[in-house]
C-alpha atoms as an extended CHARMM CRD file, in Angstrom:
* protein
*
       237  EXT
         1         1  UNK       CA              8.0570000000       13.4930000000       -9.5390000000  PROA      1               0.0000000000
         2         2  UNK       CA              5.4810000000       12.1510000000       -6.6840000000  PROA      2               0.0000000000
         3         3  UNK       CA              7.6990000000       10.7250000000       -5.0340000000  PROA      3               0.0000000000
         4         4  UNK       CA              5.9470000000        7.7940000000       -4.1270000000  PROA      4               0.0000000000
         5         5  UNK       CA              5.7550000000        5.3040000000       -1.4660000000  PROA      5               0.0000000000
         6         6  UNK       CA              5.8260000000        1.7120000000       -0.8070000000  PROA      6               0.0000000000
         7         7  UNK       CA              4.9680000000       -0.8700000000        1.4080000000  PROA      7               0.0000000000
         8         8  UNK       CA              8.8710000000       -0.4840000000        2.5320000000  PROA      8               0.0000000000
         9         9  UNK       CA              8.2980000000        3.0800000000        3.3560000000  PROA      9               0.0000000000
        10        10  UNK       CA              8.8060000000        2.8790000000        7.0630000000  PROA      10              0.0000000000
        11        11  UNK       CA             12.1930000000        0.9340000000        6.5960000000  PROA      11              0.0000000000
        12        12  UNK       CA             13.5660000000        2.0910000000        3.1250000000  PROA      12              0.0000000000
        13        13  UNK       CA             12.0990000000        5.3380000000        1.9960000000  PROA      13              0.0000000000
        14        14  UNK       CA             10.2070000000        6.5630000000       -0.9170000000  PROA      14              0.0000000000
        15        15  UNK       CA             11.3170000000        6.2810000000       -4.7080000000  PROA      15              0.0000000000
        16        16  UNK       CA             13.7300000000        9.2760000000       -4.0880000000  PROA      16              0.0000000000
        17        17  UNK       CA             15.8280000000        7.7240000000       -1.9740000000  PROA      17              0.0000000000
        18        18  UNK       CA             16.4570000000        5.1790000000       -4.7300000000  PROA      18              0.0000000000
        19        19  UNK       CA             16.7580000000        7.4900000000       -7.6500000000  PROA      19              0.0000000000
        20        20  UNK       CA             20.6820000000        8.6240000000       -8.9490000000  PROA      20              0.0000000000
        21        21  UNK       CA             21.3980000000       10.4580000000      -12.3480000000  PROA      21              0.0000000000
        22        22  UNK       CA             18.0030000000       12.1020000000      -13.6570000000  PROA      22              0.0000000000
        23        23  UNK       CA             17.9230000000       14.3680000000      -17.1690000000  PROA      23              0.0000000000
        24        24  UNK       CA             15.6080000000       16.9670000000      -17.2180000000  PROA      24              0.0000000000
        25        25  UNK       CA             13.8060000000       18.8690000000      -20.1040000000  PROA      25              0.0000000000
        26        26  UNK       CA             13.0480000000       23.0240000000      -18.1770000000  PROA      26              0.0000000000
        27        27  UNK       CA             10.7260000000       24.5900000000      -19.4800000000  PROA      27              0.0000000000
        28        28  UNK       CA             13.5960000000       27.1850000000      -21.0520000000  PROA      28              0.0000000000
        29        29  UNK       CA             13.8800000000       23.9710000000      -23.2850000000  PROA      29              0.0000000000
        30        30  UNK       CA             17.5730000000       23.1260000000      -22.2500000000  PROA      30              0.0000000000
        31        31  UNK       CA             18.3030000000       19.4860000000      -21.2020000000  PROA      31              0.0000000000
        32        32  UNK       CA             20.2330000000       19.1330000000      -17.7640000000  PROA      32              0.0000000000
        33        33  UNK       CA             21.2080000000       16.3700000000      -15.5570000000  PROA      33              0.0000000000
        34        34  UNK       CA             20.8630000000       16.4480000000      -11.6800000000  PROA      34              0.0000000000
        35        35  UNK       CA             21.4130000000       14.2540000000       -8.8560000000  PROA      35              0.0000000000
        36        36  UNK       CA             22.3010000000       14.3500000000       -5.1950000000  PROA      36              0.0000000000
        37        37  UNK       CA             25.3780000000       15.8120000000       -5.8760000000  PROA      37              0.0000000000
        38        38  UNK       CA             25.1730000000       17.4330000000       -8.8660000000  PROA      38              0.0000000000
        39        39  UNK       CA             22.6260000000       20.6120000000      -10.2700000000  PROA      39              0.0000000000
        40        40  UNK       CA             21.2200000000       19.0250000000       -6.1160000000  PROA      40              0.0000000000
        41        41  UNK       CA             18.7510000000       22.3290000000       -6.0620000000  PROA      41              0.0000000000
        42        42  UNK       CA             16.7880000000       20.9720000000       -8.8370000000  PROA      42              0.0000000000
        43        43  UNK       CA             17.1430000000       17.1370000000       -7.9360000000  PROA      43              0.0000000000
        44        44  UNK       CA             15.7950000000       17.5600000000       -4.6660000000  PROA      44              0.0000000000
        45        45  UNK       CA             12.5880000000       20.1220000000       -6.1140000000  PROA      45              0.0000000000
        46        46  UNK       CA             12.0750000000       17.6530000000       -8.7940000000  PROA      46              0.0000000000
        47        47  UNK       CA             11.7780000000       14.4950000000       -5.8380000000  PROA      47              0.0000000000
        48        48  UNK       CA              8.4680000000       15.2400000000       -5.0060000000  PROA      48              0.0000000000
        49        49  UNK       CA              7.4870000000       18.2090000000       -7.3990000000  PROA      49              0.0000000000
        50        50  UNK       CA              5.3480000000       17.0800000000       -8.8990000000  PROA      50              0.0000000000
        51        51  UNK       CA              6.0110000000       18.1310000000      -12.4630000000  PROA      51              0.0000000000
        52        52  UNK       CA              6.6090000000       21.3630000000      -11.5330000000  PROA      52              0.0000000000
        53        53  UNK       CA             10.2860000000       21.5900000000      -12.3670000000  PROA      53              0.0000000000
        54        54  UNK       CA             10.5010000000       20.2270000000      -15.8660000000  PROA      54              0.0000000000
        55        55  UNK       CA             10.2960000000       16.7400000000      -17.7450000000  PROA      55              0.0000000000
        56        56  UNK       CA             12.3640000000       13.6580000000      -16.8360000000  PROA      56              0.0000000000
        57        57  UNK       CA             13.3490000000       12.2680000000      -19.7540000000  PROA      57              0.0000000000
        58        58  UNK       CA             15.4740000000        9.5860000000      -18.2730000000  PROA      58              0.0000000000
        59        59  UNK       CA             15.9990000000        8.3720000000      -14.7810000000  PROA      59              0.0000000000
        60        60  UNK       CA             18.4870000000        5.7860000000      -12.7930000000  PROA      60              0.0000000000
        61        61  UNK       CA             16.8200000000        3.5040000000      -10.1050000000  PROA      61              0.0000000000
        62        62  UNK       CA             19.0460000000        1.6120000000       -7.9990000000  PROA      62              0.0000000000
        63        63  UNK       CA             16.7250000000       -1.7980000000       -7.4820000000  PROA      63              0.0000000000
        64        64  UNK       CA             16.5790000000       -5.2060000000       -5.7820000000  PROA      64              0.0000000000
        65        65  UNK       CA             17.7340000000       -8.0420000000       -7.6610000000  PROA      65              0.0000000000
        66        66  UNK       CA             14.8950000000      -10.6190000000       -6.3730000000  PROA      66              0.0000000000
        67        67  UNK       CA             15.0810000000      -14.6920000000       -7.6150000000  PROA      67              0.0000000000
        68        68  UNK       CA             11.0850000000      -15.1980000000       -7.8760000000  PROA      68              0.0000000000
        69        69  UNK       CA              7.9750000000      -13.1160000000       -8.1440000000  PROA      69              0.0000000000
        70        70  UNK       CA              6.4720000000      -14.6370000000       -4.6440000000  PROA      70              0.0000000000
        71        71  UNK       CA              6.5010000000      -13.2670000000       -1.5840000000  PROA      71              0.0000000000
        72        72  UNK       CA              6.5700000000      -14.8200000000        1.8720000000  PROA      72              0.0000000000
        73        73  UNK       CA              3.6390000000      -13.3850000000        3.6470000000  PROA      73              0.0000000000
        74        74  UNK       CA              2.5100000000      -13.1340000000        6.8720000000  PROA      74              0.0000000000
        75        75  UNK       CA             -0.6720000000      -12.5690000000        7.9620000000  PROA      75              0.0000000000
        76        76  UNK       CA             -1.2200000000      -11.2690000000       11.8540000000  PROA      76              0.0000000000
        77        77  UNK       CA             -4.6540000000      -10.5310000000       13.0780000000  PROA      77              0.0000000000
        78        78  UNK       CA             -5.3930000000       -7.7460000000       15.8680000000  PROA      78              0.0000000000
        79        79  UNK       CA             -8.4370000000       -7.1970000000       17.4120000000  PROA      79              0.0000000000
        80        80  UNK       CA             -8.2360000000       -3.5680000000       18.2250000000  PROA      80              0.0000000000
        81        81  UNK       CA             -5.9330000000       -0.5700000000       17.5520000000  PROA      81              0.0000000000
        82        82  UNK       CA             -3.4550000000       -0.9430000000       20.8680000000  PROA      82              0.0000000000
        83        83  UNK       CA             -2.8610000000       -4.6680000000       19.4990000000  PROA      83              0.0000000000
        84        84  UNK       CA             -2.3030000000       -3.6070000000       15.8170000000  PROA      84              0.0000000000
        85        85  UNK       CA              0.0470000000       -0.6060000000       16.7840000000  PROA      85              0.0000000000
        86        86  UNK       CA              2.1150000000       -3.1260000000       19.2680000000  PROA      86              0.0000000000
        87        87  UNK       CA              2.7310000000       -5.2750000000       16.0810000000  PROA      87              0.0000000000
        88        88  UNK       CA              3.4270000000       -2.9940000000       13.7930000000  PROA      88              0.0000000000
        89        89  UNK       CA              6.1620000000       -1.4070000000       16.3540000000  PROA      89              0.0000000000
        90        90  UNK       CA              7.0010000000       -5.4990000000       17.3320000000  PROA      90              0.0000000000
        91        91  UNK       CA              8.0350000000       -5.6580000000       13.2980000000  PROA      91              0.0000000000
        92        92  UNK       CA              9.2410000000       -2.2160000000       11.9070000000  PROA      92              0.0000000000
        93        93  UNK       CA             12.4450000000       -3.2760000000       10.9030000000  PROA      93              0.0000000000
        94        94  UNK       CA             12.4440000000       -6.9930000000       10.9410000000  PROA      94              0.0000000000
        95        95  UNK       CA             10.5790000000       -7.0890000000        7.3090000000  PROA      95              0.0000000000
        96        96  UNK       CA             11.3270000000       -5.1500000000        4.7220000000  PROA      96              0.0000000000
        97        97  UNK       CA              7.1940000000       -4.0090000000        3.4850000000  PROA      97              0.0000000000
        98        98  UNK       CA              4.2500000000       -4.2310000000        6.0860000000  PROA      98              0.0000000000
        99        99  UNK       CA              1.3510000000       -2.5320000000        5.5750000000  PROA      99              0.0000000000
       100       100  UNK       CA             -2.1060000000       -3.2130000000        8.3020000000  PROA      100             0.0000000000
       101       101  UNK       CA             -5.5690000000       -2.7480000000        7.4340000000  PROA      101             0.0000000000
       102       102  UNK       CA             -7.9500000000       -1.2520000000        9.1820000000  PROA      102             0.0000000000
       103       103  UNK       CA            -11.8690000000       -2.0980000000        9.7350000000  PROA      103             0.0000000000
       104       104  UNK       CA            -12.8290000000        1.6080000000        9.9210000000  PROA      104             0.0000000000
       105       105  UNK       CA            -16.1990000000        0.3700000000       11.3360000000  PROA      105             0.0000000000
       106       106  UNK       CA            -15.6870000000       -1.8560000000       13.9980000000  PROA      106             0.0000000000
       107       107  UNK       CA            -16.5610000000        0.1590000000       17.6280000000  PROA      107             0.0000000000
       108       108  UNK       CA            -16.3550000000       -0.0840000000       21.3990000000  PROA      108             0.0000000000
       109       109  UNK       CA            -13.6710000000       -3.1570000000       22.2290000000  PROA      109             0.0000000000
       110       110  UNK       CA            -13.3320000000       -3.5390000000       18.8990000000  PROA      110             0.0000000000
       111       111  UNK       CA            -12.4380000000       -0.1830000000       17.2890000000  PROA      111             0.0000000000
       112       112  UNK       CA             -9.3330000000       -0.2030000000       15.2090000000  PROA      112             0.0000000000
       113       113  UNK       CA             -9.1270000000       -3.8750000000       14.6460000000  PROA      113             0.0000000000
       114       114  UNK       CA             -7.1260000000       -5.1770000000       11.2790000000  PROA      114             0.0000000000
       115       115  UNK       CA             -4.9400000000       -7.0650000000        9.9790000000  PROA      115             0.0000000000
       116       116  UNK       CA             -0.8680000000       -6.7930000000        9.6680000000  PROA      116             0.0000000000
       117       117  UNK       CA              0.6000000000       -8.1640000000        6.5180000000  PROA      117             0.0000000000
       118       118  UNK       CA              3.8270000000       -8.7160000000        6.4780000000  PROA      118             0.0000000000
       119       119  UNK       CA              6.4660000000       -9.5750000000        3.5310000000  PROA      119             0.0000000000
       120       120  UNK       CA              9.4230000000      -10.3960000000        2.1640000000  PROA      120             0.0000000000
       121       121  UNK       CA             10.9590000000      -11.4900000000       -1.2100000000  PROA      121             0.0000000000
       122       122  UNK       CA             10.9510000000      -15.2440000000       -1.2350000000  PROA      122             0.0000000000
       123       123  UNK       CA             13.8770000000      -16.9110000000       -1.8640000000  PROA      123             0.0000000000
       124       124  UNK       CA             14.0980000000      -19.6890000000       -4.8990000000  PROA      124             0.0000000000
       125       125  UNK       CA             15.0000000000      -22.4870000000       -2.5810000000  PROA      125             0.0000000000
       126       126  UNK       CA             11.1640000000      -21.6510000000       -0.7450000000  PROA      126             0.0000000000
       127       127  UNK       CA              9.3810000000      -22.7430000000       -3.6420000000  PROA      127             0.0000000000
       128       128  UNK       CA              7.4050000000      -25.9260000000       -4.3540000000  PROA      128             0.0000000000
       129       129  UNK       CA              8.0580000000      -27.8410000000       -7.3950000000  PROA      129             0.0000000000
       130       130  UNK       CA              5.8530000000      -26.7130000000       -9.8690000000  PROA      130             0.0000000000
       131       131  UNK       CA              7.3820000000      -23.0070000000       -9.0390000000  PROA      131             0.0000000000
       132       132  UNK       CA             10.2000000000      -23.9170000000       -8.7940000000  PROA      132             0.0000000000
       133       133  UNK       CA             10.8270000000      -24.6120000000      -12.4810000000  PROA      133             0.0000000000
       134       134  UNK       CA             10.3210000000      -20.8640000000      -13.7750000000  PROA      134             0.0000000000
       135       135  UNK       CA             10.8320000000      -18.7320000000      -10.3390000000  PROA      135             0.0000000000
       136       136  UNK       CA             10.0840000000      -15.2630000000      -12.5510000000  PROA      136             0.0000000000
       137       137  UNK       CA              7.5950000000      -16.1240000000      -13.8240000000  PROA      137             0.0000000000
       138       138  UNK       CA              4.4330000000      -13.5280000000      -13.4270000000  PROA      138             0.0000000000
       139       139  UNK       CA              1.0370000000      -15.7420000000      -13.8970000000  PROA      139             0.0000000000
       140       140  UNK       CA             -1.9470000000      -13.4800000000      -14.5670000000  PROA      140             0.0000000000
       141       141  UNK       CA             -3.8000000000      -14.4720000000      -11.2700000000  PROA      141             0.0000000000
       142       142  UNK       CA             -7.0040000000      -13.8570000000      -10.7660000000  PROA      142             0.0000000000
       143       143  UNK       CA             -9.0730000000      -11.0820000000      -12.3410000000  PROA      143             0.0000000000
       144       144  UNK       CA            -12.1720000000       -9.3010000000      -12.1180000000  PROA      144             0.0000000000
       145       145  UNK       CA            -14.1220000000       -6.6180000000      -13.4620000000  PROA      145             0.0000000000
       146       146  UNK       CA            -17.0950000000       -4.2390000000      -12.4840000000  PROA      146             0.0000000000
       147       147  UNK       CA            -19.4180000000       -4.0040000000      -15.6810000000  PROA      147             0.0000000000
       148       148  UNK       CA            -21.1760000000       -1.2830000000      -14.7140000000  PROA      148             0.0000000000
       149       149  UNK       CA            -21.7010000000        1.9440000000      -12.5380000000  PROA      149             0.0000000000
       150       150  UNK       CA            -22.9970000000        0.8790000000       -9.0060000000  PROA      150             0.0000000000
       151       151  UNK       CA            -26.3370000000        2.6750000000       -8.0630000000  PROA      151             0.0000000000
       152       152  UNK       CA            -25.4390000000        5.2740000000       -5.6380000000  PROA      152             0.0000000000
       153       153  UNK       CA            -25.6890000000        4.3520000000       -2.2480000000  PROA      153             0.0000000000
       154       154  UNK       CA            -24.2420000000        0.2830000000       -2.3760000000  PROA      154             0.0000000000
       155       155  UNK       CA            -21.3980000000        1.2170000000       -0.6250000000  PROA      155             0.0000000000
       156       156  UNK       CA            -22.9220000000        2.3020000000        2.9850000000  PROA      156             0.0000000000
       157       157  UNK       CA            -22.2060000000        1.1950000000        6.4720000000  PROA      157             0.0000000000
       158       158  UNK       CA            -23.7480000000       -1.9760000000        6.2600000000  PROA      158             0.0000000000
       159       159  UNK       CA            -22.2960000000       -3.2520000000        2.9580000000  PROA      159             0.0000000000
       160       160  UNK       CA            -19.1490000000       -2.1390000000        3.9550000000  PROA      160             0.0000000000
       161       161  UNK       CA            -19.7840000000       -3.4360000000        7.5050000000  PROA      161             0.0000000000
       162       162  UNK       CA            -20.0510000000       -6.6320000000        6.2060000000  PROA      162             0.0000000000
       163       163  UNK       CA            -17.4130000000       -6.7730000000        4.0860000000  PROA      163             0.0000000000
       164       164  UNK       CA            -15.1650000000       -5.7300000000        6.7980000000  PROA      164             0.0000000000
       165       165  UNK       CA            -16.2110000000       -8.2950000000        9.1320000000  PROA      165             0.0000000000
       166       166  UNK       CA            -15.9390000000      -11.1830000000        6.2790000000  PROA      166             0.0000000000
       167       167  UNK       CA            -12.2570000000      -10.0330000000        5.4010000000  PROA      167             0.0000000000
       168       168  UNK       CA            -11.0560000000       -9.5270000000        8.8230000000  PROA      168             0.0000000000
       169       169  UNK       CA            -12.7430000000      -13.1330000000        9.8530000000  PROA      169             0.0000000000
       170       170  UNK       CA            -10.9450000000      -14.4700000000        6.2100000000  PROA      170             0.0000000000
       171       171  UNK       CA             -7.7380000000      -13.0070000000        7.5710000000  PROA      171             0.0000000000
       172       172  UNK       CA             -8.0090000000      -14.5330000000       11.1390000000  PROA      172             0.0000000000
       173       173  UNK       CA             -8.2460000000      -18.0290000000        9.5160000000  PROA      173             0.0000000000
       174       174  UNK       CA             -5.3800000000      -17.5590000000        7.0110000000  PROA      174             0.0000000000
       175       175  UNK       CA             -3.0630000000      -15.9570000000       10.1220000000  PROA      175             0.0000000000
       176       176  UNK       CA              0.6440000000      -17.3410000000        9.2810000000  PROA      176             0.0000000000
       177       177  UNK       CA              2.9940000000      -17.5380000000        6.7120000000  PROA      177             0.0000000000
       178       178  UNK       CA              2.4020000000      -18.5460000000        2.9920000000  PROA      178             0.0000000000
       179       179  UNK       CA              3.8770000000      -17.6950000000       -0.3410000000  PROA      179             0.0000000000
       180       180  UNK       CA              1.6460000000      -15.1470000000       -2.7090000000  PROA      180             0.0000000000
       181       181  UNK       CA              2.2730000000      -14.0480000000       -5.6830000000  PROA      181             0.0000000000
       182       182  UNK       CA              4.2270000000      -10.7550000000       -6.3910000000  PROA      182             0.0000000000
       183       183  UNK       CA              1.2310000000       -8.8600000000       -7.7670000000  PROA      183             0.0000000000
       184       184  UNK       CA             -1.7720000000       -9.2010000000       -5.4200000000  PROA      184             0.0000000000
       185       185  UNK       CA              0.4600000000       -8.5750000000       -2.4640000000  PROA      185             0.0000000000
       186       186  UNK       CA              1.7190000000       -5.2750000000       -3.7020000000  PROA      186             0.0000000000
       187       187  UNK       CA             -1.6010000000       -4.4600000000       -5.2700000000  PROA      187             0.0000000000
       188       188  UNK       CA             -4.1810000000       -5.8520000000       -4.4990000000  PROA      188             0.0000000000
       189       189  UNK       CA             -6.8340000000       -3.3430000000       -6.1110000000  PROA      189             0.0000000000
       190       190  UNK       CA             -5.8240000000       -4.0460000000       -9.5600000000  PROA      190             0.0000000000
       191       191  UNK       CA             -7.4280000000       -7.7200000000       -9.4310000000  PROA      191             0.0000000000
       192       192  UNK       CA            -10.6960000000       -6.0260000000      -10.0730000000  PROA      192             0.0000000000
       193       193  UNK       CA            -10.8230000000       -3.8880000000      -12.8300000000  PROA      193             0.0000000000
       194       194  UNK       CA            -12.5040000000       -0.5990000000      -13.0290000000  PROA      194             0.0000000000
       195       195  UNK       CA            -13.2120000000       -0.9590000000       -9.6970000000  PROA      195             0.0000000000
       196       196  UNK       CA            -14.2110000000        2.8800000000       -8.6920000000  PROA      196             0.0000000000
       197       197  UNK       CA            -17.1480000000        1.6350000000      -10.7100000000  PROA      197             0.0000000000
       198       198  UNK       CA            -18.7480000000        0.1760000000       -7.1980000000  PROA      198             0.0000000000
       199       199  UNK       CA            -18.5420000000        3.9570000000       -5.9230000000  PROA      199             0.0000000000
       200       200  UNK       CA            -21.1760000000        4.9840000000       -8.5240000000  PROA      200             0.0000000000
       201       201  UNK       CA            -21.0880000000        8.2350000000      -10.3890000000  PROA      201             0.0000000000
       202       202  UNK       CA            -20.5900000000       10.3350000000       -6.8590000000  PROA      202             0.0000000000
       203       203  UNK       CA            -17.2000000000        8.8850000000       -6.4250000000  PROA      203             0.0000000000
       204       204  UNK       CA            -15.1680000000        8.6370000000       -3.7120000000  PROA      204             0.0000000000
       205       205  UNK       CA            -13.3240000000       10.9960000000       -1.8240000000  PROA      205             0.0000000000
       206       206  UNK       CA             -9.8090000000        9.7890000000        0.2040000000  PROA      206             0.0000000000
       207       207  UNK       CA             -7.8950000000       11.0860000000        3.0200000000  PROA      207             0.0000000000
       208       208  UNK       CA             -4.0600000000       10.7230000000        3.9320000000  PROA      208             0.0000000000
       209       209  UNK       CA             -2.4610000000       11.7590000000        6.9360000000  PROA      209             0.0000000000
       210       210  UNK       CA              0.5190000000       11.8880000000        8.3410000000  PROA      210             0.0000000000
       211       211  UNK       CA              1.5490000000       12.1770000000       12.0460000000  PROA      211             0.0000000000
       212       212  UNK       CA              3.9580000000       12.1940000000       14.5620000000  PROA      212             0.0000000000
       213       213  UNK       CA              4.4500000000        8.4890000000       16.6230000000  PROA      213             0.0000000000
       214       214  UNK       CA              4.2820000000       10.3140000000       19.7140000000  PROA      214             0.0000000000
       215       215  UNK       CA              0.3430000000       10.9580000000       19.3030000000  PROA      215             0.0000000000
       216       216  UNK       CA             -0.7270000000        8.0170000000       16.5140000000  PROA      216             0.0000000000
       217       217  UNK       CA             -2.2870000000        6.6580000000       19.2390000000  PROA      217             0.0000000000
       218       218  UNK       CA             -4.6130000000        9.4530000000       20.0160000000  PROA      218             0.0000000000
       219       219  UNK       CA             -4.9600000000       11.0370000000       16.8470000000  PROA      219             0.0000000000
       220       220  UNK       CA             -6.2480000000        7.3640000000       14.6820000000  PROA      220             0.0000000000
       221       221  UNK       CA             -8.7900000000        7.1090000000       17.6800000000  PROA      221             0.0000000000
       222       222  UNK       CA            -10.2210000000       10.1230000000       17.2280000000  PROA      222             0.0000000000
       223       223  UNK       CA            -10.2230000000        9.7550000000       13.4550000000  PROA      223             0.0000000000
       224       224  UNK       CA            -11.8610000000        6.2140000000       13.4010000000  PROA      224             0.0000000000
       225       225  UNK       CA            -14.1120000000        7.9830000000       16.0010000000  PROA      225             0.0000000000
       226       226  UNK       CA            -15.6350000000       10.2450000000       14.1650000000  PROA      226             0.0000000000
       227       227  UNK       CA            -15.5920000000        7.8310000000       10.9460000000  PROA      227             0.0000000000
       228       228  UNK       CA            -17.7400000000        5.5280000000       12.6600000000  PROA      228             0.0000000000
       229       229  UNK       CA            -20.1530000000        8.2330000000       13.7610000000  PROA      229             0.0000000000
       230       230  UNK       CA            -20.4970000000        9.7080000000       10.8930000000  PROA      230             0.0000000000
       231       231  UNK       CA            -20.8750000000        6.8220000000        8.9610000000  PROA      231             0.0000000000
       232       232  UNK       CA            -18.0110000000        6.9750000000        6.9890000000  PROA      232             0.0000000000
       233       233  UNK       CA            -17.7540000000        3.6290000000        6.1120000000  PROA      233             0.0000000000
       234       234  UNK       CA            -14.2080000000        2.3660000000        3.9970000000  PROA      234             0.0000000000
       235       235  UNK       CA            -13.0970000000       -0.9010000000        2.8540000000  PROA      235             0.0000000000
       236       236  UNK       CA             -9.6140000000        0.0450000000        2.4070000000  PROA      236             0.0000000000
       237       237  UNK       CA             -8.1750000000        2.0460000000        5.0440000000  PROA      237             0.0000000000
């Protein structure tokens, strides 16, 4: 019903473009079954609605099969927006999930530098040994947790500043290839629990846009632009 994305957006769609058969509760209370081709009105208002159309009680995903939980990663550093943009274009189709960070508070030279991450389901031949011998396996990884509410203000431009400049110089010295784990590669948040917790009891507020390729150039400049002069400091963008 949100339609979600991915990290294989760009290449493969959202979660609607993967969903067949789904039966629906309306809020007359009869059951009905939609898809692409059949009762299509209501499949495609219910692919992205939200809710707003009635419960799905069940739904058909067509999936991957994968043979591990690790991905092959690859980790390409760009020192400002015109380099990260010529990657991302370089790559669009040759992976299937990318996603780049961006250090929203780097300026002048440096404005819009980040960090491309590329991946793709490793294979069970690519593992090492002690992998090798339970390839689905999901270990828990590392975890974390924030305790307590953050006083407000922790999270400015200079904490976040120097986070920024830590992760992108981390990044730079792990550029290449290596195998991660399933898990922190497709979300990395979730290693730290209750993490909105740093935000303190003001919160966050976050912004998505969308726009056309023809003026992505123009329009991120202007947006990390007025980010960094207003001092709108994010560690995920």
């Amino acid at each position: 019903a949100c339609d979600v994305h991915g990290k294989n957006h760009h290449r493969d769609g959202s979660v609607g473009r993967h969903a067949g058969n789904l039966r629906m509760l309306l809020a007359s209370g009869d059951e009905v079954e939609c898809s692409a081709s059949e009762n299509s009105d209501l499949f495609h208002a219910t692919v992205g609605g939200m809710g707003l159309t009635g419960l799905i009680l069940e739904a058909e995903l067509r999936l991957v099969p994968v043979e591990t939980t690790m991905i092959r990663q690859q980790v390409l550093p760009a020192a400002n927006l015109d380099s990260l943009m010529a990657l991302l274009e370089e790559h669009d189709t040759r992976v299937p999930y990318s996603v780049a960070w961006l250090d929203t508070v780097a300026r002048g030279a440096s404005l819009g530098r980040g960090v491309l991450l590329l991946g793709e389901h490793a294979r069970a031949g690519d593992l090492p040994s002690r992998l090798a011998r339970d390839p689905l396996r999901r270990g828990p990884g590392l975890r974390a947790r924030v305790p307590v509410e953050a006083p407000g203000g922790l999270l400015n431009t200079w904490s976040i500043g120097a986070f920024n400049t830590a992760y992108y110089n981390l990044q730079k010295r792990k550029a290449g290839q290596s195998l991660v784990a399933l898990d922190p590669y497709f979300y990395p948040l979730d290693i730290v629990d209750d993490w909105n917790r740093m935000y303190g009891k003001a919160g966050f507020v976050q912004y998505q846009l969308v726009v056309p390729a023809s003026t992505a150039r123009a329009t991120l400049v202007r947006v990390l632009e007025a980010c960094a002069e207003r001092g709108l400091a994010s560690f995920l963008s």
